[in-house]
C-alpha positions in Angstrom: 27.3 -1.7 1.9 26.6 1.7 1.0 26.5 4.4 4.1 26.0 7.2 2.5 23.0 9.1 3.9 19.8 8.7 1.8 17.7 12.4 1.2 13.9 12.0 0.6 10.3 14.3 1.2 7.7 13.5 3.3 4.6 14.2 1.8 1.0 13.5 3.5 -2.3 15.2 4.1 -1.5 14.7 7.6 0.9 15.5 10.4 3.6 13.0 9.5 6.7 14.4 12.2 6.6 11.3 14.2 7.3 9.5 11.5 10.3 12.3 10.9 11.7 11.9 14.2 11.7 7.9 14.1 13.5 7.9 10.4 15.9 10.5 11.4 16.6 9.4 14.4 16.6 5.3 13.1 20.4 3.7 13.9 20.3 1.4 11.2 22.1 1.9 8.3 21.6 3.7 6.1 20.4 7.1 7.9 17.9 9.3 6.3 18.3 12.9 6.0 13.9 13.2 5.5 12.4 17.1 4.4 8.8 17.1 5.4 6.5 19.1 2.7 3.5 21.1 4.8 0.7 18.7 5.6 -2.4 19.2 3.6 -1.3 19.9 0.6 -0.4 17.0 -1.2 -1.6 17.9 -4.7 -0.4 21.0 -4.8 3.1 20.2 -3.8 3.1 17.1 -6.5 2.3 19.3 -9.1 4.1 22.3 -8.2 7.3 20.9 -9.7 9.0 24.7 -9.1 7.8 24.7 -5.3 11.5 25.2 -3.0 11.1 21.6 -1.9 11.8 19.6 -5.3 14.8 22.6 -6.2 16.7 19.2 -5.4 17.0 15.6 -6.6 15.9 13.3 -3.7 16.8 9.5 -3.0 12.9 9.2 -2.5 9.7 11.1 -1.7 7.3 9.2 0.6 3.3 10.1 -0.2 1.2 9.2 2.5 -2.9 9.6 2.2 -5.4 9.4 3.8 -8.0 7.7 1.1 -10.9 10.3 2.5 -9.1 13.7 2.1 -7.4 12.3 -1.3 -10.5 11.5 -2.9 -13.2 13.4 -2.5 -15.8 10.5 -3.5 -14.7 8.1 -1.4 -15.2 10.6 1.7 -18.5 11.1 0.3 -18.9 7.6 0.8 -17.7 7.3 4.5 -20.6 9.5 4.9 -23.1 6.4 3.3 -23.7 8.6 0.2 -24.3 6.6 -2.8 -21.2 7.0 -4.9 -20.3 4.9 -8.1 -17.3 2.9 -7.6 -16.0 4.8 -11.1 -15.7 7.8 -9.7 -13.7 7.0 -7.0 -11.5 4.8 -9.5 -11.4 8.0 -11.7 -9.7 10.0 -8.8 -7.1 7.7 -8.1 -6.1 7.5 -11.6 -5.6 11.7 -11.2 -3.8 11.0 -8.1 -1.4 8.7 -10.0 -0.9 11.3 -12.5 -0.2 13.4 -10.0 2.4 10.8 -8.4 4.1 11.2 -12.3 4.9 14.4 -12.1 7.5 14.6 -9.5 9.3 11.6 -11.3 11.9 13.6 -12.7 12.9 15.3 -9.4 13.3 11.7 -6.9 14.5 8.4 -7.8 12.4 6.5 -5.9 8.2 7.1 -4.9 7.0 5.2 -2.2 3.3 5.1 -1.8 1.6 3.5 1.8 -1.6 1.8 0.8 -4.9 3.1 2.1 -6.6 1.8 5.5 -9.5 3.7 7.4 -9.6 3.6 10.9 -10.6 0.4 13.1 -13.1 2.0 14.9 -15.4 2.8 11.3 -17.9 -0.2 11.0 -19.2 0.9 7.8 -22.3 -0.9 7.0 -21.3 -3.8 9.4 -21.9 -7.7 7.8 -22.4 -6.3 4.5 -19.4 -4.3 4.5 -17.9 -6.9 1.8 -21.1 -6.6 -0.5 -20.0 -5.1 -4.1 -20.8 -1.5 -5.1 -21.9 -1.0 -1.4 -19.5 -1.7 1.2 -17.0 0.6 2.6 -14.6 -2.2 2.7 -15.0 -3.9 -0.4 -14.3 -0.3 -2.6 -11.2 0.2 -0.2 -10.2 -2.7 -1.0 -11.1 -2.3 -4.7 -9.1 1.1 -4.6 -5.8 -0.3 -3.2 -5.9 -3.0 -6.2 -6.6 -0.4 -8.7 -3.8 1.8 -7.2 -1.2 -1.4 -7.0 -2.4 -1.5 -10.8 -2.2 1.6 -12.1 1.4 2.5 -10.0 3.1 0.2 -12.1 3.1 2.1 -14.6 4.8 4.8 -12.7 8.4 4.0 -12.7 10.6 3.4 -9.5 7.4 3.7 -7.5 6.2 1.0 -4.8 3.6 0.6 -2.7 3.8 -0.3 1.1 1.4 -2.3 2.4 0.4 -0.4 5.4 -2.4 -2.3 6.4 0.6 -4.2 8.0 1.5 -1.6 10.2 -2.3 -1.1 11.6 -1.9 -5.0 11.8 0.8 -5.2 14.1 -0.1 -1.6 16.0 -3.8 -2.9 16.9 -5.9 -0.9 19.0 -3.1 1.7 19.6 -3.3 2.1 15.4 -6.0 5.1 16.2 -6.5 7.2 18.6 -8.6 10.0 18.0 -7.1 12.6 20.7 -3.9 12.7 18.4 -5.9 13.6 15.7 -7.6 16.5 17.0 -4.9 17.5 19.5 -2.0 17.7 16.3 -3.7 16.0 12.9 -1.9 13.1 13.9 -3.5 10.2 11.7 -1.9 6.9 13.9 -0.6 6.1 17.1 3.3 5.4 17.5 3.5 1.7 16.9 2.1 2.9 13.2 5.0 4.9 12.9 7.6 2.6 13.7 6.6 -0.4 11.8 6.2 2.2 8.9 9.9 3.4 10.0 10.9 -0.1 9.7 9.4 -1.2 6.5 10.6 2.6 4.5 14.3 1.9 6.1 14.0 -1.9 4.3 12.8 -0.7 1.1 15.2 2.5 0.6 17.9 -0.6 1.4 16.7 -2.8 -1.5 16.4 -0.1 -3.9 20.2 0.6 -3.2 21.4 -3.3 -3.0 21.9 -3.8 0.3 20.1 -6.8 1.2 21.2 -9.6 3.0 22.7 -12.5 0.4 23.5 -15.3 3.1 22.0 -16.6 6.6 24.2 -18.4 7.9 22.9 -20.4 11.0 24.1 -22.3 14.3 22.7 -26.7 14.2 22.2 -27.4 18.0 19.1 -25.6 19.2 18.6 -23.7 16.1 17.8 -26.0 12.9 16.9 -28.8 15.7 16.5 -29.1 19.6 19.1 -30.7 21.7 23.2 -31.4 20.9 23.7 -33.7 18.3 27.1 -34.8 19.2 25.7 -36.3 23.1 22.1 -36.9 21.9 22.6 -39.0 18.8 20.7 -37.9 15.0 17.4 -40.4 16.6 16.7 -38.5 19.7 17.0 -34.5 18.1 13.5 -32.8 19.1 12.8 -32.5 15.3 9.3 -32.7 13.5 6.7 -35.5 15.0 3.9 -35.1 17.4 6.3 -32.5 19.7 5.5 -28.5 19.6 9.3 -28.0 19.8 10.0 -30.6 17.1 7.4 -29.1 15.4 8.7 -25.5 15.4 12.1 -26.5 14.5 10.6 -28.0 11.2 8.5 -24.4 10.7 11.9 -22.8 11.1 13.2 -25.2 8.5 10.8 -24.1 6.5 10.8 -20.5 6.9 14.7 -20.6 6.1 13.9 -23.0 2.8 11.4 -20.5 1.4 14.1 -17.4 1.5 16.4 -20.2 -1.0 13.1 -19.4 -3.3 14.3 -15.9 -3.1 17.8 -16.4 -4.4 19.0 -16.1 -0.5 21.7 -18.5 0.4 22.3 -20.8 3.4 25.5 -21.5 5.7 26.2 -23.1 8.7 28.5 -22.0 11.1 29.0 -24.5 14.1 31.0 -26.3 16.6 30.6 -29.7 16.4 32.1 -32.7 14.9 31.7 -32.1 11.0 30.7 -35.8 10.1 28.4 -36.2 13.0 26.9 -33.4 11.9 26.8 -33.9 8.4 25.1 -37.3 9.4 22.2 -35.6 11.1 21.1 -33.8 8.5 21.3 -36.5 5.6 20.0 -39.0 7.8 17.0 -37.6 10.1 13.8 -38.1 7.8 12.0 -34.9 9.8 15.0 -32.9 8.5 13.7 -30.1 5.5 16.8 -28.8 4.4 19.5 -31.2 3.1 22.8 -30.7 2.3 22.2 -29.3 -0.8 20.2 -26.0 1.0 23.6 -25.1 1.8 26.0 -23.0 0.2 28.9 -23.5 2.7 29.4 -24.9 6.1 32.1 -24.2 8.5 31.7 -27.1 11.2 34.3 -27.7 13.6 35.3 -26.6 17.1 37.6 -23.5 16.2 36.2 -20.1 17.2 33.7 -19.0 14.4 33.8 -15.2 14.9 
């Protein structure tokens, strides 16, 4: 694995130093050395390629938007004016252009998606209706973005609709905003924090390869060796059975990925081995697995 530390610019139309302090401060490898460009001015400092903070190359430059102070006609829109869905398109496409021009200065652009906050109803059940709602052109300018980012290369989006998920109603809170232009509560931040640290991680290859799992209250509940392969809490009209098999699954899907299984355990290798060839609820099969280390010696 790589430790080196990984440099990258903060750039938002927002205060963004929480997020600052919770990637500077994050203890898992790697650490980021972040520079945060002056809120507000997020065009200016993507085009002004000869501004001090791009006089070095950076790992990565995270731009963060709000969608109503990046494009004009979509504000105009959180303010129920009647604004054609191509303009606001048209804007995006400049703000992508403007996302270009700092290509040459950062290896890596990562771009948050855009979400409005939870506490704007728009125009309520017909908030989904075509050319009207505020939701349905959000969602319309996130897909456009995703599209027209590709072309922009060694850029990502991050799906930060995610983060707002998992924050809930702590994602907003409006004091913050007019006490220090801070856009999102805490729990915001460090989801963000957690999903930047993953990305800047893939981009340099230091994902995990292997998962390498225990057999007794792990892939199935109870202890094979005293229970018997029949009488494992495994699949069948049990909610432990039944989350063992969704674990199963969970772990079969990251094969899909090119991830590999092991199985590290003490037990009897041939009971073991038994269980899983022989138990009908069982999802992976020894085939799942790339190794296996079963036996009673200490596995550390």
């Amino acid at each position: 694995m790589n430790n080196a530390a990984i440099r990258g610019v903060l750039v938002s139309d927002f205060n963004i130093e929480p997020l600052y302090g919770y990637l500077k401060n994050d203890e898992q490898a790697p650490s980021i050395i972040p520079i945060v460009a002056p809120f507000g001015q997020v065009i200016q400092t993507l085009l002004d390629t000869d501004n001090e903070i791009w006089s070095e190359y950076h790992d990565f430059a995270l731009v963060w938007t709000r969608p109503e102070s990046i494009l004009n006609s979509f504000a105009r829109a959180l303010d129920f004016h009647c604004v054609q869905t191509e303009d606001i398109l048209a804007e995006i496409d400049d703000f992508v252009s403007a996302l270009e021009n700092i290509r040459p200065r950062v290896k890596t652009i990562l771009v948050p998606t855009w979400v409005i906050p939870t506490f704007w109803h728009g125009y309520g059940m017909i908030d989904m209706r075509k050319g009207l709602g505020l939701v349905n052109t959000l969602m319309h300018m996130n897909l456009h973005l995703a599209e027209k980012i590709e072309n922009v290369q060694n850029a990502f989006l991050l799906n930060s609709e995610r983060w707002v998920r998992v924050a809930g109603e702590d994602a907003f809170n409006p004091k913050l905003w007019y006490l220090g232009k801070i856009a999102f509560g805490n729990k915001v931040f460090k989801e963000a924090c957690k999903d930047i640290n993953s990305a800047l991680q893939g981009i340099r290859g230091d994902t995990r390869k292997i998962i390498i799992v225990d057999l007794d209250e792990t892939l199935w509940g109870g202890i094979v060796g005293d229970a018997g392969w029949e009488n494992l809490r495994l699949g069948g009209h049990d909610p432990i059975g039944e989350a063992y098999v969704d674990f199963q699954k969970a772990l079969k899907s990251f094969t899909n990925r090119g991830i590999l299984l092991g199985i590290a355990s003490k037990n009897e290798e041939s009971v073991a081995l038994e269980a899983i060839e022989k138990n009908p609820e069982m999802v992976l099969k020894i085939d799942d697995f790339s190794c296996w280390k079963i036996n009673w010696d200490d596995k550390a």
